[in-house]
Each structure stands twice: as C-alpha cells, then as structure tokens.
N, C-alpha and C positions, 0 to 999 in steps of 0.2 A: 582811585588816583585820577586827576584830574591830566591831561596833557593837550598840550597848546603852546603859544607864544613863549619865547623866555628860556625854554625846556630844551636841554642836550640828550640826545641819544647817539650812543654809538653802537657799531652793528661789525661783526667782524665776518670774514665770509661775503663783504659788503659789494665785490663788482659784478655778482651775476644773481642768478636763480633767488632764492629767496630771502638770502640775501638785499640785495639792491632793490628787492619791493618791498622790506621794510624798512629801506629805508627813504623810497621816496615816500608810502604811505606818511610815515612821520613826516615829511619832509612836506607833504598836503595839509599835514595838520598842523603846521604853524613851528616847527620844532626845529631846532640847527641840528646836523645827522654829521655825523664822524663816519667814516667809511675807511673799515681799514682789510686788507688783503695780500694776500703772499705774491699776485698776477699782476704785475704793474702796468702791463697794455692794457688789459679789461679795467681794470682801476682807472687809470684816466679817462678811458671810454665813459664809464659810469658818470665821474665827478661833471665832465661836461654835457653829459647831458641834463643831468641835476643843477647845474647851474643855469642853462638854456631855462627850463622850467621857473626858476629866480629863488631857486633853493640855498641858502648859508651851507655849504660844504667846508671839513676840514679833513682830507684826506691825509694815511698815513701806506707806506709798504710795510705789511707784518708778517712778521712766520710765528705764529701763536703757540707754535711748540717749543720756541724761545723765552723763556721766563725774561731777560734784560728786553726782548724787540716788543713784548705786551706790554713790562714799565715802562719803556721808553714812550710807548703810545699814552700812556694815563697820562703821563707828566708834561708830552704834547698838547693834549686835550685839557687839561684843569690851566697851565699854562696860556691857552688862550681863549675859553670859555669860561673856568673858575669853579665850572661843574659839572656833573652829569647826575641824569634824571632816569634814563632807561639804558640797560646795557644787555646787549643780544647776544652773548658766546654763540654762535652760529655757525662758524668755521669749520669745516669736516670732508672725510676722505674716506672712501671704498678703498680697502689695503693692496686688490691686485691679487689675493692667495686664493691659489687654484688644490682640489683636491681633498682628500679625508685631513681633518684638523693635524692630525700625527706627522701632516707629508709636509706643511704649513711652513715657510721660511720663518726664520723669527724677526726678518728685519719687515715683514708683511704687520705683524700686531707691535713692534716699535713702531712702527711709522703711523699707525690707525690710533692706538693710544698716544703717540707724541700730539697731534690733533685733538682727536674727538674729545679725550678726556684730562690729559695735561693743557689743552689748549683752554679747557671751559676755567679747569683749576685759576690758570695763571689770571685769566681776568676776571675772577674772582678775589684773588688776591689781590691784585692791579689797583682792583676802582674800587671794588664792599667797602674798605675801610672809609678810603675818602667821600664814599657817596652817605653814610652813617654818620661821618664829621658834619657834614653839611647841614644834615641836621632837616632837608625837604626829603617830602613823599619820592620814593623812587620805586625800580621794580628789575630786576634782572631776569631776561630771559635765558632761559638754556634749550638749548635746539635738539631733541631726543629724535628717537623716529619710532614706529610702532614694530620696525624691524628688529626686535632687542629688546628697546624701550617697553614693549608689551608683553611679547612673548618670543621664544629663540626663533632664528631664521637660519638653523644648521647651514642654508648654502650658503651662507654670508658669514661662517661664527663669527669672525674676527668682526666685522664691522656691529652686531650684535652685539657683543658681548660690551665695546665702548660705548653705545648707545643706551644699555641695560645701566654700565654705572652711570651715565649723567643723571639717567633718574634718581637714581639712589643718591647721587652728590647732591642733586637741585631739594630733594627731599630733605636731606642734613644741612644743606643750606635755609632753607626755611626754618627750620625748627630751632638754630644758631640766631637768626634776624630776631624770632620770637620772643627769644629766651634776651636777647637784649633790649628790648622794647624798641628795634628800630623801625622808622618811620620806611626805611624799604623792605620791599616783599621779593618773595621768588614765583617764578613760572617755569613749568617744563613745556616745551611744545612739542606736538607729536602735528608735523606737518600731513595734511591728506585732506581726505580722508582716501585720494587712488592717488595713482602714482603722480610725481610730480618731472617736468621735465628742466633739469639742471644739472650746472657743470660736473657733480656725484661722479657720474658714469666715466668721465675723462679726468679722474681726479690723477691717472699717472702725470699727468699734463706736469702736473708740478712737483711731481717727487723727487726727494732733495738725494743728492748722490751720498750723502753719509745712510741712507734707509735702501738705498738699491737693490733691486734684487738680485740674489749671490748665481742664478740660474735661469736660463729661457725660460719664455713662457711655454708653455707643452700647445695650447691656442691661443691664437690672437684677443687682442683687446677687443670688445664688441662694444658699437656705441650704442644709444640710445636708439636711435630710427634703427637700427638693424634688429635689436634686442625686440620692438614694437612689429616688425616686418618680420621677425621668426612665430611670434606669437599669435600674430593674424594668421599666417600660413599654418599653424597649429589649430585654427577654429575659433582663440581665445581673443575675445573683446577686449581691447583694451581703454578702461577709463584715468583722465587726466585730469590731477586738479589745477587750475591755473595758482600760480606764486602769489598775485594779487589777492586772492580770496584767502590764503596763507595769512599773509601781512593783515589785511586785514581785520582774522581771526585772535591773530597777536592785540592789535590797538582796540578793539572789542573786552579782549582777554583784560589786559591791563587796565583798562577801567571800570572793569564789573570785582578787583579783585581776584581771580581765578588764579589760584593754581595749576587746575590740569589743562593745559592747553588742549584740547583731546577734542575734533570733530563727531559730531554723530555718526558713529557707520554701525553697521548691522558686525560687518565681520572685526571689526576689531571687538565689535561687545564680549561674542560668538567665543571671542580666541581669550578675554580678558575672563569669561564664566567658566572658561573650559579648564583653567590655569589652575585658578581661586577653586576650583572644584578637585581637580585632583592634587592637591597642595591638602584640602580639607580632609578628603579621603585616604590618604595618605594615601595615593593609587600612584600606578605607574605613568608617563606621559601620551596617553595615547592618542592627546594632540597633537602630535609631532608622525604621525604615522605615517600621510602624506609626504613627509619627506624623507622616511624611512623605507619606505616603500617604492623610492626612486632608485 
C-alpha cells in the first residue's frame, strides 16, 4: 500500500507517546492525520504543534470505550475528509491491579478491557465498513504489546491478557478482510523492541469514575523515572526505544504489507520458541518460572 498526499489516517491514543509519532510520522509523509483522545489538554498540545509543522489536523475528544464517542468520531472524519486510508486503534491503559490475580478488583479488568480491547473492537466497527465501501487500498493498525501479545506478563495479567486478545481480534480480523476480497488489510503492532517511555505508566491519569477503584491502593503509583531509577539501583540496564523508530516501523510495516508488526529482538524470539515449544510438547510453562520464582 502505497501512502502519501490525499490519504486520511486516524490514530486514537493520538496526544502523546506513540501515539502522536504516528501521527506526525503520516503527517511527514503527506497524509491528513485525525487525532483522537480521552486528555483534552494534551490533545490541543499535540494538534498545535502538528499544525506549527503545516500538518492538515482534525482533532476529536474520545473515550474509545464508548461505542456512540468512536461513531461519533468516524461520522466526524468521513464528514469532513470523505475517507480514511489508515486507522491505528492505539488507545490503551495499565489497569492499576495490585496483587495475586484472585485479590484483583473487577473494575481493574473493566476498565483495561473497556480500552484495550472494546476500544480496538469499536473502531473497527466504526470505520472497516466505510473504509471496504470506499472501495481504496487501506490498512488497520491494532496496537498489541509483546506483554500479552507474545507471551503472559503474570505481574501485569490484567493488562496481558487485553493485549493477548487484540492479537487474536487483529488475527480474525485479517482473515474476515480476506475472506471478503477487501482492498484493506490488518496489522498487529508489537511496539519495542525495549521499553518505550509514554503516558502507559500514568494511565490512572484518566480513569473514568464509573471504573474507580472500590479500595486504597496498598502502594503508591510508580512513575516511569522512578520505575527506571529502582532498576538502575537493582544493577539492571535499562534500554529505551524511542516512539519515532515505533511510528516509523508502523509506515515501513504498512507499505511492505506486513502483518506482524513484530521488531527484531533476540528476547521476544527466545519467549516466542519457548511458547510454541511447550504448547508442541504438551509440557508445562516453564517459561514463566522467572516469575514464578518471585
């Protein structure tokens, strides 16, 4: 697929992290970029600075775990572009659940599902049809992570286990586009291939009071630089991949046709042969022992 001039992309998750580097990336390569987000300060932040650049913006405020605030964005967007060309479900949330899965509030995996994975759903439902009406090449990205998306992250289940189905959704989604002969494809992206530094980590920032959680937190919320500043003082290196090299991996992806968004790392291979290996042997997970062992 060809992208350039002409060409709508909209990106949701659009006012920070990696996010808003795909979409200024698109927005360097000639494309009008939709930028939609639940953070209305960072959202304007964002659009002006994309416009400073001489970027076509059409910004929306969205809560993507709203099925009417996602339509109301497509009918936005086709209403005054006519189309879209690339659509990035990107939008997502760390749940805040502290403790063994059993101890786990239930409004911690509402609120992680109401995003990670009803959020992907809805702009799928949203735009796939009108982008298949349209009848031009398009490509939907869906934003996994290799936390899940690869293999389990037991200290994160909750955020895991939403990232495990977008795979499986973007998966079923491809093979649905197929099976209809349309001219758009799908993408999973597995952002990295080391850590990436975005708004993830402060994702209480914006948790909506009907998902609250029903009890204290037992510890405080840890941001990023502290999270980076315990793990130094632990011995352990830590590597950053910048969001630019992300985005870019994305508009690489989508014009080489790729589905697995999936960087080269040694350790995702490592975690990907160790899986498919004890899945083959019908063995127990003895990949998981590292964190069993904590």
């Amino acid at each position: 697929m060809r992208l350039g001039e002409g060409q709508v992309a909209v990106v949701t998750g659009a006012a920070g992290g990696i996010g808003l580097a795909m979409a200024r990336r698109f927005a360097a390569e000639g494309l009008k970029v939709v930028l939609a987000d639940v953070e209305e300060g960072a959202l304007d932040k964002a659009v002006g600075e994309l416009r400073e650049d001489g970027a076509h913006v059409l910004a929306r405020v969205v809560d993507v775990s709203e099925r009417d605030s996602v339509q109301a964005l497509a009918d936005a967007v086709y209403d005054s572009f006519g189309a879209v060309h690339v659509l990035c479900n990107n939008a997502g949330v760390g749940s805040g659940a502290e403790g063994r899965m059993w101890e786990h509030e239930p409004n911690d995996w509402k609120w992680a599902f109401a995003v990670n994975v009803w959020g992907v759903f809805h702009g799928i439902q949203a735009f796939v049809p009108r982008m298949i009406e349209g009848g031009e090449p398009g490509r939907v990205v869906n934003t996994s992570s290799g936390d899940g998306g690869i293999a389990p992250l037991p200290t994160a289940s909750v955020y895991a286990v939403t990232k495990s189905a977008v795979v499986t959704m973007t998966e079923s989604l491809y093979a649905h586009l197929k099976a209809e002969g349309a001219a758009v494809g799908a993408s999973v992206l597995f952002p990295g291939p080391h850590m990436l530094r975005t708004g993830l980590w402060e994702s209480h920032r914006n948790r909506p009071e009907r998902y609250a959680k029903e009890r204290p937190r037992r510890t405080p919320f840890r941001s990023l630089d502290q999270w980076e500043s315990a793990m130094r003082a632990a011995g352990h290196e830590v590597e950053f991949t910048p969001v630019e090299e992300v985005a870019g991996a994305v508009v690489d992806g989508i014009r080489a046709d790729r589905f697995w968004l999936l960087p080269p790392s040694e350790h995702s291979d490592r975690q990907i042969r160790a899986r498919s290996q004890s899945m083959l042997d019908r063995a127990n997970p003895s990949y998981l022992e590292s964190f069993i062992l904590d």
